[in-house]
Structure formats: structure tokens, C-alpha cells
C-alpha atoms as one frame of an Amber mdcrd trajectory, in Angstrom:
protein
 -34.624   9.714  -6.421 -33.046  11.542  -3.608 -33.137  10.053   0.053 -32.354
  11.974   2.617 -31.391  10.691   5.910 -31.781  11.901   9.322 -29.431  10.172
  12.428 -30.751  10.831  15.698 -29.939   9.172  18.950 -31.222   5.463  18.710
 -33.382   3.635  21.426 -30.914   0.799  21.588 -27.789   2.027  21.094 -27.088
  -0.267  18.372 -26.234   2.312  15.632 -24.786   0.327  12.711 -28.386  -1.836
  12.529 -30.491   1.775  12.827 -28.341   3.135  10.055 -28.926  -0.555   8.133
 -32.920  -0.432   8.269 -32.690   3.762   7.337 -30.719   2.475   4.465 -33.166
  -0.560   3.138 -35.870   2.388   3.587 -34.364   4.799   1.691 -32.336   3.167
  -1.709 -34.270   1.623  -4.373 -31.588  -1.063  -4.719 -30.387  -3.632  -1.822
 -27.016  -4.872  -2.593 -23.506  -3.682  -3.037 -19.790  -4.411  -3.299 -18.241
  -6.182   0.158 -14.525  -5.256  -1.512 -12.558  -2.897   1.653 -12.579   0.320
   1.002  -8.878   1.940   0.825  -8.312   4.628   3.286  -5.121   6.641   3.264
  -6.318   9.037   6.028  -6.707   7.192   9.421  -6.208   8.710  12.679  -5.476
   6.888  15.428  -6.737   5.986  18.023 -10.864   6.842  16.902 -12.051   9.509
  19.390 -14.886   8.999  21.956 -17.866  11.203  22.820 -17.533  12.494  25.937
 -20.799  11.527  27.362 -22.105   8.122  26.277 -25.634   7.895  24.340 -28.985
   7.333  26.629 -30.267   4.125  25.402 -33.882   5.495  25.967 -33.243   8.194
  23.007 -36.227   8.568  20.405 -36.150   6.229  17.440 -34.680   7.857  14.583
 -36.536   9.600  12.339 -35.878   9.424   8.557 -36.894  11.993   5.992 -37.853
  10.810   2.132 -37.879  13.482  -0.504 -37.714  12.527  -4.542 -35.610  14.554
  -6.701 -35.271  17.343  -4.192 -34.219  20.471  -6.094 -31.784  23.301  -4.314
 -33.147  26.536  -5.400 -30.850  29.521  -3.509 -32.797  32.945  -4.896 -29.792
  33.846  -7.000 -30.826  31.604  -9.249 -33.746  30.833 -10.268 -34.017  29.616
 -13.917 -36.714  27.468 -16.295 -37.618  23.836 -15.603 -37.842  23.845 -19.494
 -34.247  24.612 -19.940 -31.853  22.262 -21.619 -28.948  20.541 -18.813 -25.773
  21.612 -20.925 -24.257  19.119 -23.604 -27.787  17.189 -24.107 -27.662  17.174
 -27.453 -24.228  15.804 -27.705 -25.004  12.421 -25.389 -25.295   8.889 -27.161
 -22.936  10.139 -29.894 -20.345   7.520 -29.370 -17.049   9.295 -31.063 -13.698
   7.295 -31.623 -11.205  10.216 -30.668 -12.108  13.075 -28.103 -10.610  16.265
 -30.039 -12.104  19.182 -27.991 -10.590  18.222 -24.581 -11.515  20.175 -21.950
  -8.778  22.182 -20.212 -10.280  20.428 -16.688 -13.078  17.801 -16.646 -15.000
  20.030 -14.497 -15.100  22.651 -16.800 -18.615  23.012 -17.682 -19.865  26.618
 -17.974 -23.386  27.185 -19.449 -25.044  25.358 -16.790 -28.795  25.535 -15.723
 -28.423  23.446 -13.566 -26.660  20.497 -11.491 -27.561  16.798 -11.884 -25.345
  14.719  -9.817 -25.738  10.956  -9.596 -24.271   9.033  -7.076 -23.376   5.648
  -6.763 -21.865   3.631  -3.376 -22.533   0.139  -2.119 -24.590   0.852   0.738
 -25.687  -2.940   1.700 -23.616  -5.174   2.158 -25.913  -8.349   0.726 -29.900
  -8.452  -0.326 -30.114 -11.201   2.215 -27.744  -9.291   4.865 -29.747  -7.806
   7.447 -27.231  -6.112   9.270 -24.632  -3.376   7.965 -21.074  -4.202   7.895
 -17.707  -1.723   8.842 -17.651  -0.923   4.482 -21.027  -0.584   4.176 -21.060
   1.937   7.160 -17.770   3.709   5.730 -19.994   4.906   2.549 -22.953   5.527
   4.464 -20.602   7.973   6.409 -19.396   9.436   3.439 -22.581  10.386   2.338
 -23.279  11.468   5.457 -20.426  13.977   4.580 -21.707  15.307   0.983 -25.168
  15.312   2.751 -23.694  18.274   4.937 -21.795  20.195   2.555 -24.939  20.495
   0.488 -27.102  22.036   3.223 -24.184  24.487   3.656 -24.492  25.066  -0.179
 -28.394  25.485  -0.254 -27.763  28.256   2.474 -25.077  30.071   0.643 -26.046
  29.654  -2.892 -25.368  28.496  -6.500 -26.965  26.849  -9.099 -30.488  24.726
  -8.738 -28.919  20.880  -8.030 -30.462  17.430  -8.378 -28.818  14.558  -6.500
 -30.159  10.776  -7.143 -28.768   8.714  -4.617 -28.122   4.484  -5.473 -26.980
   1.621  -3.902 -25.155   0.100  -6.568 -25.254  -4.040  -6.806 -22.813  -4.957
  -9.443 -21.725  -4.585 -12.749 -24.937  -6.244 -14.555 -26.919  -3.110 -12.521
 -24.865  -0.561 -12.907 -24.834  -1.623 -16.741 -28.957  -1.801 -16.483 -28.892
   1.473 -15.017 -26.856   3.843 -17.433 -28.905   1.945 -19.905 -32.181   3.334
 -19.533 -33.592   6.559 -19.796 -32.628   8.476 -16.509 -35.384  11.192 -15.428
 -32.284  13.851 -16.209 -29.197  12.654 -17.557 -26.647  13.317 -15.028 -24.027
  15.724 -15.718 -21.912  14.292 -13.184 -21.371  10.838 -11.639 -19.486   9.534
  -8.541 -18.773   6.487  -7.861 -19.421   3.707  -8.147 -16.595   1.375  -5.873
 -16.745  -1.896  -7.839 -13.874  -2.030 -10.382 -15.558  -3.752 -13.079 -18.872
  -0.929 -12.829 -16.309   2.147 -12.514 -15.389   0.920 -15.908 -18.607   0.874
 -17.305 -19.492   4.415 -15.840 -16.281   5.659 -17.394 -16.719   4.643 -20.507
 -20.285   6.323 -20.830 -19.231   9.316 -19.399 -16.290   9.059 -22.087 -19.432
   8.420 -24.627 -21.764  11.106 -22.895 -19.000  13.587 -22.397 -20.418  13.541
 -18.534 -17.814  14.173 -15.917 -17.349  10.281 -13.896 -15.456  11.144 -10.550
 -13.675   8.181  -8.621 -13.344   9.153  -5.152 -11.998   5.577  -3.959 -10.183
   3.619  -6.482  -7.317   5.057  -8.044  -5.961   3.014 -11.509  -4.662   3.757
 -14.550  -6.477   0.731 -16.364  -9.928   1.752 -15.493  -9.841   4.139 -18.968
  -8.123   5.633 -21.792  -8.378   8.576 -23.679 -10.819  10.023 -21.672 -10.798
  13.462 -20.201 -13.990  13.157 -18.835 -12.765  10.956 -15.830 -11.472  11.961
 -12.599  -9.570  10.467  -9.893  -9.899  12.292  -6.655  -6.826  10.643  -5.087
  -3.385  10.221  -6.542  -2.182   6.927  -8.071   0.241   4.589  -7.228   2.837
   6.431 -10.078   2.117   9.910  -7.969   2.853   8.403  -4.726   6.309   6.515
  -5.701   7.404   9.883  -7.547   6.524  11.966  -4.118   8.560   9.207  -2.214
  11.616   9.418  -4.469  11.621  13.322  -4.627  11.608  13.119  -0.767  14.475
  10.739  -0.153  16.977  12.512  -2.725  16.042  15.850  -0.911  16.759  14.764
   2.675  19.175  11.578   2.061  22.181  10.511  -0.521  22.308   7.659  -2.216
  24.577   5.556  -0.718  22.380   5.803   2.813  19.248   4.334   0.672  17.667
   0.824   0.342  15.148  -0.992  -1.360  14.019  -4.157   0.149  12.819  -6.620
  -2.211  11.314 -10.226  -1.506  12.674 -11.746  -4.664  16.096 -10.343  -7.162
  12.913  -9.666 -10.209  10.804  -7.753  -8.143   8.686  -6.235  -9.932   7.618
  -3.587  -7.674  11.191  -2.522  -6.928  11.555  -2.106 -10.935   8.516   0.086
 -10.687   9.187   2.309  -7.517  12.686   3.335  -9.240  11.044   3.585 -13.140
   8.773   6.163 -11.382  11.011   7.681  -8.893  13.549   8.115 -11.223  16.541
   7.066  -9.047  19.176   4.103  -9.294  18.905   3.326  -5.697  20.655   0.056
  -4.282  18.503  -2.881  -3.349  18.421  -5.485  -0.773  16.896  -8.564  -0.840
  15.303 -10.417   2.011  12.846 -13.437   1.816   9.624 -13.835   4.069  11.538
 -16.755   5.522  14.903 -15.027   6.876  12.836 -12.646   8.190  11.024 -15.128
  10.030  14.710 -17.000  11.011  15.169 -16.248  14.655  18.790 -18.126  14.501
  20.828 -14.136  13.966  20.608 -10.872  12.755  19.331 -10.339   9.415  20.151
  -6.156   9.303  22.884  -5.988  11.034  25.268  -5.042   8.108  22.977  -2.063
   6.768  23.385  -0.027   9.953  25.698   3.155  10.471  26.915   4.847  13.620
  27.825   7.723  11.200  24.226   8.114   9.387  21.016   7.439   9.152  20.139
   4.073   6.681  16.609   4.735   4.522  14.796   1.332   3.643  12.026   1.620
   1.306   9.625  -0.922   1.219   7.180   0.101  -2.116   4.788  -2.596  -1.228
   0.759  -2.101  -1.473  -0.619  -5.647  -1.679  -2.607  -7.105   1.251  -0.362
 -10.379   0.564   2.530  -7.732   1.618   0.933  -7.799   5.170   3.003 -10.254
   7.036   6.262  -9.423   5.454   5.913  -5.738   5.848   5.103  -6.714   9.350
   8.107  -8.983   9.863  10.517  -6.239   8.187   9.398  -3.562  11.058   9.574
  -6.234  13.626  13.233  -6.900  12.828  14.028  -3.010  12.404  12.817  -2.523
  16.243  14.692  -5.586  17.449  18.043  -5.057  15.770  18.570  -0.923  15.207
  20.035  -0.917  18.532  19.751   3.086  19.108  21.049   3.541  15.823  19.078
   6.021  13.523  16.601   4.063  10.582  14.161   5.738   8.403  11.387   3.698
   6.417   9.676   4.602   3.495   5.802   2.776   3.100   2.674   2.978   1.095
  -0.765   4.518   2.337  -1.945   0.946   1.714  -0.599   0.057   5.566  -2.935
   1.551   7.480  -5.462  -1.248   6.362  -2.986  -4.136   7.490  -3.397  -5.409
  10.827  -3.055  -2.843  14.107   0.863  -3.877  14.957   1.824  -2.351  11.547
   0.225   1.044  12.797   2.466   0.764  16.176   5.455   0.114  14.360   4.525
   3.054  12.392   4.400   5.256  15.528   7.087   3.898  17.207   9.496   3.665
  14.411  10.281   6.560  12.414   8.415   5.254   9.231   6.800   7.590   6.555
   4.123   7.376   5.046   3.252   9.301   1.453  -0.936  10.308   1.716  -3.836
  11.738  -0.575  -5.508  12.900   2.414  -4.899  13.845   5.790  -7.261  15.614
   8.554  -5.721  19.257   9.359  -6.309  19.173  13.068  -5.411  22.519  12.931
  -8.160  23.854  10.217 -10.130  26.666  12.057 -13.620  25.040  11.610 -12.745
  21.477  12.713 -13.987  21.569  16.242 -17.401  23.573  15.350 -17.893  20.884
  12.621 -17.680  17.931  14.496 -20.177  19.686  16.999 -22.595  19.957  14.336
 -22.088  16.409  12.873 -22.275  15.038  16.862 -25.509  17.232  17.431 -26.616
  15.433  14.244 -25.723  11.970  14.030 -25.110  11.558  17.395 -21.778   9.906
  16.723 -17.764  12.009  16.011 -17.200  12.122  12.080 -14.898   9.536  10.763
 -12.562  10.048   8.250 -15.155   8.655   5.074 -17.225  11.871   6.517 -14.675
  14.120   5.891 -13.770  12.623   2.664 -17.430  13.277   1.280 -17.847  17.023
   2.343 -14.439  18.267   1.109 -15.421  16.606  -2.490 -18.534  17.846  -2.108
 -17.360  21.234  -1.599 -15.209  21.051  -4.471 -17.103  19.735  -6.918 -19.432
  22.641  -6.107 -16.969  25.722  -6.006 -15.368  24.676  -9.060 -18.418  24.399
 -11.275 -20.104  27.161 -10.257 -16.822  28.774 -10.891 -17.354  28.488 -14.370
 -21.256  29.706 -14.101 -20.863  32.967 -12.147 -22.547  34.596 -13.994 -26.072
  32.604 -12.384 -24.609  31.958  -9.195 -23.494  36.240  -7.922 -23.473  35.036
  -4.059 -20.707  32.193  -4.702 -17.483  32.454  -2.390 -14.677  34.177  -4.506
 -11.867  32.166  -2.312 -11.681  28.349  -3.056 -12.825  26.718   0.630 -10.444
  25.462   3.235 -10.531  21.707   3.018 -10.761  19.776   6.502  -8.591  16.736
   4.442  -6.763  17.495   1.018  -6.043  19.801  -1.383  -7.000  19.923  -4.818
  -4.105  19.694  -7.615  -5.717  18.266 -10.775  -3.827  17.514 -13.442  -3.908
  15.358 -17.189  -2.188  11.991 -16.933  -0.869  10.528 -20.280  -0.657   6.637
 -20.186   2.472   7.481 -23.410   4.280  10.686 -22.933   4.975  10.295 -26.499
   1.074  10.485 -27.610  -0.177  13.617 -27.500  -3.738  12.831 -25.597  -5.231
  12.985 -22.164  -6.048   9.134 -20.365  -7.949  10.861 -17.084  -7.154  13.577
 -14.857  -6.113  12.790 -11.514  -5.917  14.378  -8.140  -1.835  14.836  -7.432
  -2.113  16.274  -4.335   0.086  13.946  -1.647   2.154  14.538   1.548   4.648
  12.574   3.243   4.055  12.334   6.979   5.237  10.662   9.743   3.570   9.666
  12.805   3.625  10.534  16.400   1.189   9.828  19.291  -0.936   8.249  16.818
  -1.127  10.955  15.248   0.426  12.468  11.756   2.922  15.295  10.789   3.743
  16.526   7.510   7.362  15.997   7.152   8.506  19.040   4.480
């Protein structure tokens, strides 16, 4: 099934609860994850509407259609014909020999069947919708309007089942039994554990599994059928360390550990690739009011580069500490600091030490507030949903729009009115690429999305640093 829903101004202003009861309507299932989502793309602070919402706006009004079917002119083809690789699924194989130059290489296409898979609902005896469960409503709010774009411009005939994924046991139920149309490509789901599952029968099915949230390298293993939309923690540390040797020397660089085995510190520099010194500071010191704790790392002469390579949510209050310190004792002289994406879902006095401070930041995904379409896009998403586009909205279209481009790509042949120019994409770029677990083994583990920036922040808002 595909559910299609349509936000329009509510009667009581209340829109999370609206969205909740369109969402109980609409998905088969009622229960998902609760796990935060990871977002590497904030902007801050949110921006308002400029008029407020009536409260005495008409109930919203919500659409139900079953396996719709896009059908642009340019391609019309039989219901009777055969979705591409068919005959190959349920033949479990030990080693994938014909890997495909790109997962999302799959020419010979009749057409698209896409299933998707978020945690919509928050709990089956929840009755409101929480901030994560609203953050993947959002997002599909975001695929939702790249596909009416595509239906207007054309490409192959698409079927998109939409569920609300519970946990492992239903995700397990579901690839189990006999789907109307096998899909030939899945995304999602959020949960660890099911991503697993759905990567391993897309491994099985040789059906393209896209993660557009969690980013791992234990999820699979020799599996070129899996895709991670945005760069892993190996990608990230790399960018960092090719940043700081371009703009810094060696002897101006730290990194601060909380213990002498760190093991984090022994991974930033494995994958970095540089013998920079370390320093190490407990949570306690930190805390010690009694003198200064940085005193000796500063330079009149230079700027000193800490790099704190911490991701963990346990990370929080030392991360925090660390910045407080830096502010307090830098006394005009010039620090840089090098952080995760993972800090702009700590608490809001780690973002203002991030603007205030001259921290940066290496990102998957960052709005272009300077992308030519952004301000007629956000009219059409207000004009629709009543509400500005978050960042999970963006997130959904520009995969969305990818996925699309690049498979129809490789059926041009039915699809003569596709876009010759890849399109311009409101958050990210796309730079896919095969990621070996061994160097030494000659075999593809995934393909992953390297794409990353470092950028600083200023106003609450970010800047590519080149």
C-alpha cells in the first residue's frame, strides 16, 4: 500500500497530534523505533512563518490511494512484464561475483518498486506523536514532493509501499512473506537490528537496501547491494585530518583524550593518518575550578588546533566542559576546534559554543542557502503543509531525487523526457563509492555516500571552510 498524505492548516493549531491521527489512518502498522534520529544538518535558530496559523482553518484532509502507479506518457509499458532480476531472488549465494559497478545500477527496468520503511509512531499505545516520530514523517513529507515533481516530468511507471516499521520480529515477518511486487529497492528501515535484516535480504535478493540514517560498517559484509547515503565515521575522521595538515603543522595540533588508551584517539589518527600529539584531560579537571587547565597549550605566535574525535552521547558533558574552559581561558588568543556532526544533538550550549568559538564541524549534509530554488520551495512546502521545511524534509527530496535520476539513468532508453544534467541538491552531493572492510581482500562490504564538508559556524548559521 501507498498512503498519501495531505497537511492543511489544522482547526486547533496543534499540528504534531493532526499529523499523529493522519498517520494511525494511513500505515497498516502502529509502532516504531523511539531511538533519536542523527542529524548532521541543523540550522539554527528554526525559522518562523511570518504570519501565524488561524486556529479556525479546515480540518485536514487526508487522501488514501493503494499501490498508486506513476505513469508519465513516455512510458507506458505491460502490467505483465517481469520487474528486473525476478528470477534471480531467493537464491541465497555464498560469494557475490558479478558486483555491480554502483548498487544503483539497474538498467532493464519496467518499472520502479520502492519500499519504504520509517518508524512513524512512536508506541501502539502512544496517542500522540513525538519530535522522532515527526522528523520521519517530515522526511516523507520530502520524498512525497520530489515524486509529484517526477510524475510531472517523467520516467519510468513507480510503485511506492509506504510502512511503519515496529521492530525487528516485523520487519523479519514482513520480508518474509510474499510482497504484492518484490521491491527492487528498499529504504530504511532506522532500527539497527531490522537494517540488518533488510540488508542481508537485499544481499540474498540482489535488491538495492539504502540507509539514509544510520551509517556503520557492521551492519553488512560483502554486499554491494547496500547503500549508505551519509558518510561514516572512517570518512569523517579522514576529511578532518586532510583539513588540519592543509591549513595547520603539526606541532600547533592536539588531541584531547579523557583517558592515556583512548580508544577513539587511536582511531581518529589510524584513519587520519597523522602522528599528531595528544593531551589528556579528565572530566574531573575540567570540572576543577581551583586554576587553569589550558593555559600551557596557548601561543601568542599561532593558532593551537584541539581535536576532540568524540561522537558518543556520554561525550556530552565533557565536550561541553572542554568548550567551556576554551572560552574562559583563550584570553584573545587564537584556538581552533575540531568536532563530530554528532554535537548538534547534545544539549543547546554546545551549539553556542560552536558559534561563538571558532569550532568546525565535518558534515554529510548541509542546506545551500544559496541554491536558486530554495525560497520557491519552501513556498510550495508552506502553501502545503502549512508549516517551513525542516531539515528531515530536505533530506527526503534530495534522496528522492537521486535515487530517481540515477536509475532512470541507466533506462533511457524508456524514460526520453529525463533531465540530461544530474539535479541541484538543496543539501548534499552525491559521491558514492565501494568501501572494503580489508584493503587486502579484493571484495566490496557496501557502498557509501563520501560526500562531507567541513564548516564552521557563524550567526547560527554554517560556512564551508575550503
Amino acid at each position: 500500500m501507498i498512503s498519501v498524505q495531505n497537511h492543511r492548516q489544522q482547526s486547533n493549531g496543534n499540528r504534531p497530534v493532526i499529523l499523529w491521527l493522519c498517520i494511525l489512518f494511513l500505515i497498516n502498522w502502529a509502532c516504531g523505533s523511539s531511538r533519536k534520529v542523527i542529524s548532521a544538518d541543523k540550522q539554527f535558530p528554526e525559522p518562523k512563518p511570518e504570519k501565524e496559523i488561524r486556529k479556525e482553518a479546515p480540518v485536514v484532509k487526508v487522501d488514501t490511494i493503494v499501490w498508486k502507479e506513476v505513469k508519465p506518457e513516455v512510458a507506458k509499458e505491460s502490467q505483465n512484464e517481469p520487474v528486473i532480476g525476478e528470477k534471480n531472488k531467493e537464491q541465497p549465494s555464498e560469494s557475490i561475483t558479478d558486483i555491480p559497478e554502483s548498487p544503483l545500477h539497474m538498467s532493464g527496468l519496467k518499472k520502479l518498486n520502492i519500499l519504504f520503511l520509517a518508524p512513524f509512531t512512536a508506541s501502539s499505545n502512544d496517542t500522540t506523536t513525538s519530535e522522532e516520530s515527526l522528523r520521519f514523517i517530515q522526511f516523507y513529507a520530502g520524498m512525497k514532493m520530489a515524486l509529484e515533481a517526477y510524475e510531472k516530468r517523467g520516467g519510468l511507471p513507480l510503485n511506492l509501499e509506504i510502512i511503519d516499521e515496529q521492530d525487528k520480529n516485523k520487519v523479519d515477518q514482513l520480508l518474509a512473506k510474499n510482497l504484492i511486487q518484490k521491491p527492487d529497492c528498499i529504504i530504511g528501515p532506522y532500527d539497527v537490528e531490522s537494517l540488518k535484516l533488510v540488508s542481508e535480504w537485499a544481499k540474498v535478493n540482489r535488491t538495492l537496501a539504502i540507509s539514509p540514517w544510520i551509517s556503520s560498517s557492521s551492519i553488512t559484509s560483502d554486499n554491494p547491494y547496500y547503500l549508505q547515503i551519509k558518510a561514516g565515521l572512517n570518512t569523517h575522521f579522514k576529511a578532518i585530518g586532510q583539513h588540519i595538515q592543509k591549513h595547520f603543522s603539526e606541532n600547533q595540533v592536539y588531541i584531547i583524550s579523557k583517558t592515556k588508551d583512548d580508544a577513539r584517539t587511536k582511531h581518529f589518527l589510524r584513519e587520519s593518518g597523522e602522528n599528531f600529539k595528544e593531551a589528556i584531560f579528565s572530566e574531573e579537571q575540567l570540572l576543577n575550578e581551583s586554576g587553569m587547565v589550558l593555559e600551557e597549550y596557548f601561543s601568542e605566535e599561532q593558532p593551537v588546533v584541539f581535536v576532540l574525535p568524540m561522537t558518543l552521547s556520554k561525550d556530552e558533558n565533557y565536550i561541553y566542559h572542554f568548550l567551556r574552559r576554551v572560552a574562559a581561558e583563550k584570553n584573545g588568543r587564537e584556538v581552533v576546534i575540531y568536532g563530530t556532526y554528532r554535537w548538534l544533538d547534545f544539549k543547546p550550549e554546545i551549539v553556542d559554543y560552536i558559534n561563538s568559538l571558532n569550532v568546525r564541524l565535518c558534515l554529510s549534509n548541509m542546506l545551500d542557502l544559496e541554491h536558486p530554488e530554495l525560497r520557491s520551495f519552501k513556498l510550495k512546502y508552506y502553501e502545503k503543509y502549512r508549516e517551513l521545511p525542516r531539515n528531515d524534509v530536505y533530506e527526503g527530496y534530495d534522496l528522492m531525487q537521486f535515487l530517481l535520476f540515477r536509475i532512470n539513468k541507466f533506462n533511457a532508453s524508456k524514460t526520453s523526457n529525463l533531465d540530461s544534467e544530474e539535479p541541484h541538491y538543496f543539501q548534499s552531493k552525491y559521491q558514492l563509492e565501494a568501501v572494503s572492510k580489508d584493503p587486502l581482500l579484493n571484495k566490496t562490504d557496501y557502498f557509501e555516500n563520501r560526500f562531507v564538508k567541513i564548516v564552521d559556524m557563524d550567526g547560527y548559521k554554517f560556512r564551508f571552510i575550503d
